[in-house]
PDB file of the backbone (N, CA, C, O) and the ligand in Angstrom, with CONECT records:
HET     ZN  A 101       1
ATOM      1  N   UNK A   1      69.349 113.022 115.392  1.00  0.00           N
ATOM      2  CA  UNK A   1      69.382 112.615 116.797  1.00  0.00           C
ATOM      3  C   UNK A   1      68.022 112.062 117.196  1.00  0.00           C
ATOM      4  O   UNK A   1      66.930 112.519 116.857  1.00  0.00           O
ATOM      5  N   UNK A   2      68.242 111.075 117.918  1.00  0.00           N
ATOM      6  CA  UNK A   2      67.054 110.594 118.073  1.00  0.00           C
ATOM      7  C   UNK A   2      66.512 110.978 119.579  1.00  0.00           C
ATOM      8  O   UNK A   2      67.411 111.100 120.411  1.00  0.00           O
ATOM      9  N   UNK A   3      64.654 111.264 120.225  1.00  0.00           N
ATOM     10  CA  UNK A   3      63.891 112.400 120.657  1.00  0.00           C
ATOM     11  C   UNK A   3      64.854 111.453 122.211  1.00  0.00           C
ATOM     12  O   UNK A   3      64.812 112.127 123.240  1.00  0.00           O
ATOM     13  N   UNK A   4      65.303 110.640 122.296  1.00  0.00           N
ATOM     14  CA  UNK A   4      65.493 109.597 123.622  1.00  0.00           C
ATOM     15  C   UNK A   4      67.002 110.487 123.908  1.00  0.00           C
ATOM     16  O   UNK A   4      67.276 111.015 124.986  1.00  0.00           O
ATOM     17  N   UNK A   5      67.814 110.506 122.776  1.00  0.00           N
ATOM     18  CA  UNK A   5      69.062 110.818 122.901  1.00  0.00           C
ATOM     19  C   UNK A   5      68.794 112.681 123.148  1.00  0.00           C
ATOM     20  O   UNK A   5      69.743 113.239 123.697  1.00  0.00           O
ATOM     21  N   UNK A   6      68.104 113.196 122.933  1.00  0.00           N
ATOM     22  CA  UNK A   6      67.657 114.291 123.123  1.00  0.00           C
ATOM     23  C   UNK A   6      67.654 114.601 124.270  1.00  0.00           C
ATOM     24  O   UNK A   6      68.383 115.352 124.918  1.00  0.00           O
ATOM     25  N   UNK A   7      66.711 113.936 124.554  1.00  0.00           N
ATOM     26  CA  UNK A   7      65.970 113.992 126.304  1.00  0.00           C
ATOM     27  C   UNK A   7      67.086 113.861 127.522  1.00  0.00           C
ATOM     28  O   UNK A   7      66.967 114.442 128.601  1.00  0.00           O
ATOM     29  N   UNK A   8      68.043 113.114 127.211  1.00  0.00           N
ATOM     30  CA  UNK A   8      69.527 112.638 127.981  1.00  0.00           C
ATOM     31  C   UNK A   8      69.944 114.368 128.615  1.00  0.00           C
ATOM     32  O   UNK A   8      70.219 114.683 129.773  1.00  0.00           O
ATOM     33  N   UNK A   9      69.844 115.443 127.124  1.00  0.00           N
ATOM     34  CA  UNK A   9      70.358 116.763 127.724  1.00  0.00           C
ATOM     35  C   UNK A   9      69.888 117.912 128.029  1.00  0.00           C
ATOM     36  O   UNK A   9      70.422 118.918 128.497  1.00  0.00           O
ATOM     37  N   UNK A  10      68.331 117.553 127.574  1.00  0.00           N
ATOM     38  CA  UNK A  10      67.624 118.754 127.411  1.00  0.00           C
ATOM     39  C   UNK A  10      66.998 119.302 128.904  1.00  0.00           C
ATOM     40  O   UNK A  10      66.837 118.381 129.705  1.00  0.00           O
ATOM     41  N   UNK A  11      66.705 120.353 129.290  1.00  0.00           N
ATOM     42  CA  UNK A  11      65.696 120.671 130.543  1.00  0.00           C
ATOM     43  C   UNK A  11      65.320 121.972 130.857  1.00  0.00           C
ATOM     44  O   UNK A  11      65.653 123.134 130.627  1.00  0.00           O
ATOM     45  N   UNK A  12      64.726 121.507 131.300  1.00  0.00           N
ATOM     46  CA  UNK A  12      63.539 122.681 131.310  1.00  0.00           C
ATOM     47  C   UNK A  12      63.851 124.336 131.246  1.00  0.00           C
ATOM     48  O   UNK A  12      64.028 124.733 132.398  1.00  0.00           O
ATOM     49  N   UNK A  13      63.917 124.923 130.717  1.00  0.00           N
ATOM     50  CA  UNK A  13      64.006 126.425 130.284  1.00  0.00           C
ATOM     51  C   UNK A  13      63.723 127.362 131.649  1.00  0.00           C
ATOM     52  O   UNK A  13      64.432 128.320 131.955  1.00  0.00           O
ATOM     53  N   UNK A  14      62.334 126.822 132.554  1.00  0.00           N
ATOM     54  CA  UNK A  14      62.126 127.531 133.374  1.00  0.00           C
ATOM     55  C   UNK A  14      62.267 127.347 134.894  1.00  0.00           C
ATOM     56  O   UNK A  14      61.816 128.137 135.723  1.00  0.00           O
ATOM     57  N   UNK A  15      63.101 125.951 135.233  1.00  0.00           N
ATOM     58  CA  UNK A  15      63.531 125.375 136.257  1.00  0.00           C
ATOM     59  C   UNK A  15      64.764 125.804 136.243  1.00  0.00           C
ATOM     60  O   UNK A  15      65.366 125.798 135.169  1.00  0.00           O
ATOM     61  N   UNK A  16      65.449 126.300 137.517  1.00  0.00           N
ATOM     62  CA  UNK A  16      66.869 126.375 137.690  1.00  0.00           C
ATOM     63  C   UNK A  16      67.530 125.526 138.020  1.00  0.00           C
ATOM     64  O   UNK A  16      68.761 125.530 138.011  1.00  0.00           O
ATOM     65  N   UNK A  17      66.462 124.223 138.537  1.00  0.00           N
ATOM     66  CA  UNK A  17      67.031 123.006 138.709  1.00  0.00           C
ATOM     67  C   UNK A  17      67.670 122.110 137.763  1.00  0.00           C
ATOM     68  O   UNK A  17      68.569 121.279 137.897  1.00  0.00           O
ATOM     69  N   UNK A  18      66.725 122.629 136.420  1.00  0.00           N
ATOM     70  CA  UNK A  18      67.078 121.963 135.589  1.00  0.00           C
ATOM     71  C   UNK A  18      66.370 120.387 135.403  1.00  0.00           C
ATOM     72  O   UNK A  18      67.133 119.522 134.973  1.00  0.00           O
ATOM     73  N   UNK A  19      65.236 120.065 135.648  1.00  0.00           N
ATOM     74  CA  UNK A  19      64.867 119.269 135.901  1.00  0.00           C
ATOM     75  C   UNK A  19      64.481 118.200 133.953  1.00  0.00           C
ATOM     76  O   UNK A  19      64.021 118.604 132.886  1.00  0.00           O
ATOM     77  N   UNK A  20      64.844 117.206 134.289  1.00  0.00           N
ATOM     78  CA  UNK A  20      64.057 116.668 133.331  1.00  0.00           C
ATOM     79  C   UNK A  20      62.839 116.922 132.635  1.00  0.00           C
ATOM     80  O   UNK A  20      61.916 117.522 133.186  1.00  0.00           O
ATOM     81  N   UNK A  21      62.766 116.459 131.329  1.00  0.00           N
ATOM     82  CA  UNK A  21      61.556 116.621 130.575  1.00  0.00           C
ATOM     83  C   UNK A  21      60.710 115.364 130.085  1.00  0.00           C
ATOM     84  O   UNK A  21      61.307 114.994 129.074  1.00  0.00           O
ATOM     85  N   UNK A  22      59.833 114.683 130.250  1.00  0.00           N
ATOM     86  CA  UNK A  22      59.407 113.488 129.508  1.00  0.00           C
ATOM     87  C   UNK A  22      58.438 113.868 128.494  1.00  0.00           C
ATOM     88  O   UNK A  22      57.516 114.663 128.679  1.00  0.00           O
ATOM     89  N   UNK A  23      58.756 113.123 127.175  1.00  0.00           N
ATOM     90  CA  UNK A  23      57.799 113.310 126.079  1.00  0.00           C
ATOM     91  C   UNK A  23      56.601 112.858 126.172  1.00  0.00           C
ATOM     92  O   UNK A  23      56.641 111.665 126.470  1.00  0.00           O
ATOM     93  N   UNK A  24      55.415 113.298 126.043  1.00  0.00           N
ATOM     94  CA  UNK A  24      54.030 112.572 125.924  1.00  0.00           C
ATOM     95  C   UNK A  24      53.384 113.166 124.545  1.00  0.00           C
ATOM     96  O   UNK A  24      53.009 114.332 124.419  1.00  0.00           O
ATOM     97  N   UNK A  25      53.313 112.038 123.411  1.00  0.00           N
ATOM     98  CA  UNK A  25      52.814 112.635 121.881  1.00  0.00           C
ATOM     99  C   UNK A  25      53.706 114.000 121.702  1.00  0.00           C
ATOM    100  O   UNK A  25      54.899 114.028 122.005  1.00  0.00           O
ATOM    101  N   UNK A  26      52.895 115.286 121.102  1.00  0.00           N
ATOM    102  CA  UNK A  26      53.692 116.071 120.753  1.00  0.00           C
ATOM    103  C   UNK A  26      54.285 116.746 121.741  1.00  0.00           C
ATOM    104  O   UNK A  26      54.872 117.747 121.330  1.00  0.00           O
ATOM    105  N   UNK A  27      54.361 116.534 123.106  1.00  0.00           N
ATOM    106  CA  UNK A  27      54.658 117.129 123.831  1.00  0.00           C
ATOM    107  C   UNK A  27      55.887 117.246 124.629  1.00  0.00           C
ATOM    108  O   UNK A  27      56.428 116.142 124.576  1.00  0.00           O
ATOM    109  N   UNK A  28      56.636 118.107 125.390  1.00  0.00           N
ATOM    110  CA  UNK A  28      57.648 117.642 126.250  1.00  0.00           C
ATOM    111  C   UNK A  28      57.284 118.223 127.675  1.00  0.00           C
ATOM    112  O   UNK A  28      57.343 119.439 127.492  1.00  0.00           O
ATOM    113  N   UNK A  29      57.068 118.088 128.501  1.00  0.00           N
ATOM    114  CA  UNK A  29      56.791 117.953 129.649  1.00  0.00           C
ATOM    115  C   UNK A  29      57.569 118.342 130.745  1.00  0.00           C
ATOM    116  O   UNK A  29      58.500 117.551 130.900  1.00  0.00           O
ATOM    117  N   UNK A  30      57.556 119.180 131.504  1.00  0.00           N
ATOM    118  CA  UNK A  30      58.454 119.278 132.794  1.00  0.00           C
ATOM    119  C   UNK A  30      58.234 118.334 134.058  1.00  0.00           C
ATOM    120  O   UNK A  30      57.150 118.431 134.633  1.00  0.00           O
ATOM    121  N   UNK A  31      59.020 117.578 134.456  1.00  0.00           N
ATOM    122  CA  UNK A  31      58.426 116.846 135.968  1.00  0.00           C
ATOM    123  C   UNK A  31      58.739 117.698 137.044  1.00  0.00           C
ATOM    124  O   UNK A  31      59.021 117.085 138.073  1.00  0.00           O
ATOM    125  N   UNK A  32      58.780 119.081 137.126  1.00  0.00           N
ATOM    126  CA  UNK A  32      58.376 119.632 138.288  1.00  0.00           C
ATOM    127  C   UNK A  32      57.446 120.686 138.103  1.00  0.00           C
ATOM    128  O   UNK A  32      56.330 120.762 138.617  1.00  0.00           O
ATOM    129  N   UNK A  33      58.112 121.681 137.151  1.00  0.00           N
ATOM    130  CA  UNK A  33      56.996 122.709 137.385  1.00  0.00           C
ATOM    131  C   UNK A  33      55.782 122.519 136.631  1.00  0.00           C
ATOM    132  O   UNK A  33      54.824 123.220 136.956  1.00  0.00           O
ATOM    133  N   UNK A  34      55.599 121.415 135.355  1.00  0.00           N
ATOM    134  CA  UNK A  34      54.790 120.845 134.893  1.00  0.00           C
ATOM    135  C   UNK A  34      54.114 121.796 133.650  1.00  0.00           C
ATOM    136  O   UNK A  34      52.914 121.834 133.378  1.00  0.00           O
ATOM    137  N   UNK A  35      55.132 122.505 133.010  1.00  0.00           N
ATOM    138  CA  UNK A  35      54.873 123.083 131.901  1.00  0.00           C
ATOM    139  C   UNK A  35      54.761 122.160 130.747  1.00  0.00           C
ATOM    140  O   UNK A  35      54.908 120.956 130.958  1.00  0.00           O
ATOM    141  N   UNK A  36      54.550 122.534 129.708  1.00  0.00           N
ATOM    142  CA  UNK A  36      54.560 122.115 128.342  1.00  0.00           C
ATOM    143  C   UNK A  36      54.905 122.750 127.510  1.00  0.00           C
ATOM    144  O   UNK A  36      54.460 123.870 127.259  1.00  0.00           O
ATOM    145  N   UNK A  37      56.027 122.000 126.723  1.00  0.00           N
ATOM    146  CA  UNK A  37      56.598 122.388 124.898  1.00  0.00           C
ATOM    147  C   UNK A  37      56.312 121.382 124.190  1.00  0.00           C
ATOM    148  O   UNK A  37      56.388 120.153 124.198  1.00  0.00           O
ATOM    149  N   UNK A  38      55.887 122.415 123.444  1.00  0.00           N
ATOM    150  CA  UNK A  38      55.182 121.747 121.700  1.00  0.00           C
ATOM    151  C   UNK A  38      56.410 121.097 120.677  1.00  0.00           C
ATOM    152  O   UNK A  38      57.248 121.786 120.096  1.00  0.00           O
ATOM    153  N   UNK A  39      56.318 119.819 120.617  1.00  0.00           N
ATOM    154  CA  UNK A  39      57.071 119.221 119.431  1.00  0.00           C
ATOM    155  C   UNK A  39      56.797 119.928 117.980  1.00  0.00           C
ATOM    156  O   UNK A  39      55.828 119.341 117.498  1.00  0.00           O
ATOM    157  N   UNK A  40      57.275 121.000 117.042  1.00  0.00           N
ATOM    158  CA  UNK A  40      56.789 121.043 115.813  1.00  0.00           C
ATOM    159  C   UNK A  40      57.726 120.582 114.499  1.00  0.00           C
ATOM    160  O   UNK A  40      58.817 120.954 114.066  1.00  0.00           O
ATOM    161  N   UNK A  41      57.146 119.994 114.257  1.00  0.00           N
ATOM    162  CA  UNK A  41      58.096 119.259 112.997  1.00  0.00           C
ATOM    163  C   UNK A  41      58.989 119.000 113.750  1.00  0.00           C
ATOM    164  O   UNK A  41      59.987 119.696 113.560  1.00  0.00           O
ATOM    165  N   UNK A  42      59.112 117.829 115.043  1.00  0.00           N
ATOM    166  CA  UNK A  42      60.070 117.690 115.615  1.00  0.00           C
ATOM    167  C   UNK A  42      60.961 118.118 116.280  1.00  0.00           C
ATOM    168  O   UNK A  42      61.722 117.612 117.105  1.00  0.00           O
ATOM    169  N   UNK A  43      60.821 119.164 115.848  1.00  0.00           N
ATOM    170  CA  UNK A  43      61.566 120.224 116.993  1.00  0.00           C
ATOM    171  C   UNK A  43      61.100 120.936 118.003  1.00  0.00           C
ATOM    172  O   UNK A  43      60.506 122.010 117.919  1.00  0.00           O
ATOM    173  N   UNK A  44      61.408 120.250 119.111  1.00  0.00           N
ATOM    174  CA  UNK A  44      60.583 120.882 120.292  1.00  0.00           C
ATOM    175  C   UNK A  44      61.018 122.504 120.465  1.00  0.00           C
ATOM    176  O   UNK A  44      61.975 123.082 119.950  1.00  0.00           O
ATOM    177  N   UNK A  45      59.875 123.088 121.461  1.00  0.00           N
ATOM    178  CA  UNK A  45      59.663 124.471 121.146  1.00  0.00           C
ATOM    179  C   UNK A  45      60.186 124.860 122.392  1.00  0.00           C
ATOM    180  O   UNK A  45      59.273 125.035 123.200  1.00  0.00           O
ATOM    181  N   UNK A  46      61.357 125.071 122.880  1.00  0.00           N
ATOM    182  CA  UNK A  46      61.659 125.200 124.275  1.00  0.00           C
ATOM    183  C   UNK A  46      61.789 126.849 124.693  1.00  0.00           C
ATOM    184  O   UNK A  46      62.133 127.159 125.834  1.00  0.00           O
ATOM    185  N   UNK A  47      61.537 127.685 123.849  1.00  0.00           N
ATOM    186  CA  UNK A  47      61.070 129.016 124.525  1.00  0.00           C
ATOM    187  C   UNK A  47      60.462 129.243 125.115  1.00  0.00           C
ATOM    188  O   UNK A  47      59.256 129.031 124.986  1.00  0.00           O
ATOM    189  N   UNK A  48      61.066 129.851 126.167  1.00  0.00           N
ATOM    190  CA  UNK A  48      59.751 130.272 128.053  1.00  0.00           C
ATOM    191  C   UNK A  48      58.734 130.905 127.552  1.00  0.00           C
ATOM    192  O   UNK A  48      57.623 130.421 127.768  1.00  0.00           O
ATOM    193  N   UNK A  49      58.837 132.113 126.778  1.00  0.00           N
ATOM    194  CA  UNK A  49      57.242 132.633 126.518  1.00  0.00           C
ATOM    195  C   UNK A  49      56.545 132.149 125.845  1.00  0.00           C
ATOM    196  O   UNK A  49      55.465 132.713 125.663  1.00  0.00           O
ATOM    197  N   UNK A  50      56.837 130.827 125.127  1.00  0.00           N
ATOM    198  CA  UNK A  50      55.652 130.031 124.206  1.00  0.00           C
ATOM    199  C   UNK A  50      55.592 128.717 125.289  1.00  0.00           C
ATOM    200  O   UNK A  50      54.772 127.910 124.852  1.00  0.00           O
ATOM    201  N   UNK A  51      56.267 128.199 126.698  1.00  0.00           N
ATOM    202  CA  UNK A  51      55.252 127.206 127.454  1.00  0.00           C
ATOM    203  C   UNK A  51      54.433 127.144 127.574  1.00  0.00           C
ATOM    204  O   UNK A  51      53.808 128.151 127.239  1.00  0.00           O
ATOM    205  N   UNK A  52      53.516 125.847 128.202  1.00  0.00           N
ATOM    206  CA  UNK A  52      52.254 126.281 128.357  1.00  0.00           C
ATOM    207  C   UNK A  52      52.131 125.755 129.370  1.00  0.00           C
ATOM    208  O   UNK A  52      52.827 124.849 129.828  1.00  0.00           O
ATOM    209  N   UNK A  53      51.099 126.343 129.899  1.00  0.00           N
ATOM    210  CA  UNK A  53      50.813 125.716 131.506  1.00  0.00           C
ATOM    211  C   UNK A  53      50.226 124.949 131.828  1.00  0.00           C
ATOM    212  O   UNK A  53      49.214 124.789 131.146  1.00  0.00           O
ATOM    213  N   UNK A  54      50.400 124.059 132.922  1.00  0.00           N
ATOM    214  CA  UNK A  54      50.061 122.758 133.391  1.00  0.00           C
ATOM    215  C   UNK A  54      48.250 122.466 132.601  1.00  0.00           C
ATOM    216  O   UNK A  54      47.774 121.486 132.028  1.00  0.00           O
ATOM    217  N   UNK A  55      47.591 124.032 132.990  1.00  0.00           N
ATOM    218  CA  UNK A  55      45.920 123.834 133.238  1.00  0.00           C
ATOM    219  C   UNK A  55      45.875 124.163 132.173  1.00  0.00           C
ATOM    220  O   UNK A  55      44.742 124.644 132.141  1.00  0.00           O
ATOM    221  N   UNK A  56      46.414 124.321 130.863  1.00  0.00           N
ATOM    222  CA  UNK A  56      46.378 124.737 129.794  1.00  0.00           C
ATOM    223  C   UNK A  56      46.521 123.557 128.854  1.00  0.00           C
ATOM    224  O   UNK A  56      45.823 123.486 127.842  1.00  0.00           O
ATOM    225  N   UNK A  57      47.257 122.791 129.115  1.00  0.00           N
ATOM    226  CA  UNK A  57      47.696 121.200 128.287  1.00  0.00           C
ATOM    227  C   UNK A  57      46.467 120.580 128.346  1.00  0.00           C
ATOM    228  O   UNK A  57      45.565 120.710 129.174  1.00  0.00           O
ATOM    229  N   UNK A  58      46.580 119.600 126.952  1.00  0.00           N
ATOM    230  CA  UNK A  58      45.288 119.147 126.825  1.00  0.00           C
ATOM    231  C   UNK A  58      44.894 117.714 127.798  1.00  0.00           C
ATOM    232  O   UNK A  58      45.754 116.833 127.811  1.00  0.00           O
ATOM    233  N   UNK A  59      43.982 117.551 128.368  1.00  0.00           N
ATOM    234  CA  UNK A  59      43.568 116.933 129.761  1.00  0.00           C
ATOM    235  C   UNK A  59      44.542 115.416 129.262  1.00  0.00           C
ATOM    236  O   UNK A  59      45.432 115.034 130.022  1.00  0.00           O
ATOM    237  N   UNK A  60      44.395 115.017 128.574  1.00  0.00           N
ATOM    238  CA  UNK A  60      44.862 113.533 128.254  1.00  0.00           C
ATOM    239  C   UNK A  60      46.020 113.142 128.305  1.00  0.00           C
ATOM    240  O   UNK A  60      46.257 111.963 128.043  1.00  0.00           O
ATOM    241  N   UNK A  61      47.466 114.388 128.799  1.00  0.00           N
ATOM    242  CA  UNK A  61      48.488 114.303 128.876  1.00  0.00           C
ATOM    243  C   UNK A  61      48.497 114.411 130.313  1.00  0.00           C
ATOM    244  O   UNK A  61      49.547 113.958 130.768  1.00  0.00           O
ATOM    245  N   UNK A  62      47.667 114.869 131.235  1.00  0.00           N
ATOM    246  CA  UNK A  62      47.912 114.539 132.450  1.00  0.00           C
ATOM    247  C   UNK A  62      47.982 113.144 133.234  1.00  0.00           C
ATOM    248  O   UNK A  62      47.155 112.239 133.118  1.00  0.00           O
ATOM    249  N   UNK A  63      49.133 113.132 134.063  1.00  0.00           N
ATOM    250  CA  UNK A  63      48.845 112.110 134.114  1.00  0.00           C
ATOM    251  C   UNK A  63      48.500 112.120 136.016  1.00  0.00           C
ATOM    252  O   UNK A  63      48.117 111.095 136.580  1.00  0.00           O
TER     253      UNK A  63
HETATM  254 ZN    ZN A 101      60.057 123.310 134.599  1.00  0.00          ZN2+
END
């Protein structure tokens, strides 16, 4: 599956909204609460206790 066709279903673990995720490098991204999951070997890491937090992501993914 490709990471685009992915993204179509995936969301966020810790939103009840359910909000979208956008990829940046290894990353997947929440557009609200603004967490971060780690792509590893492609497989993004969507477990709540391994997110990371907004002030925690490395500065260059902010946008
Ligand atoms: Zn979220």
């Amino acid at each position: 599956m490709e990471l685009s066709e992915f993204l179509e279903w995936v969301a966020c673990p810790r939103c009840e909204s359910r909000p979208p995720l956008v990829a940046r490098e290894d990353w997947l991204i929440c557009t609200q609460c603004g967490f971060g999951y780690r792509i590893e070997s492609d497989i993004p890491n969507l477990l709540v206790d391994e997110a990371v937090p907004p002030d925690q992501l490395p500065a260059h993914l902010k946008s």
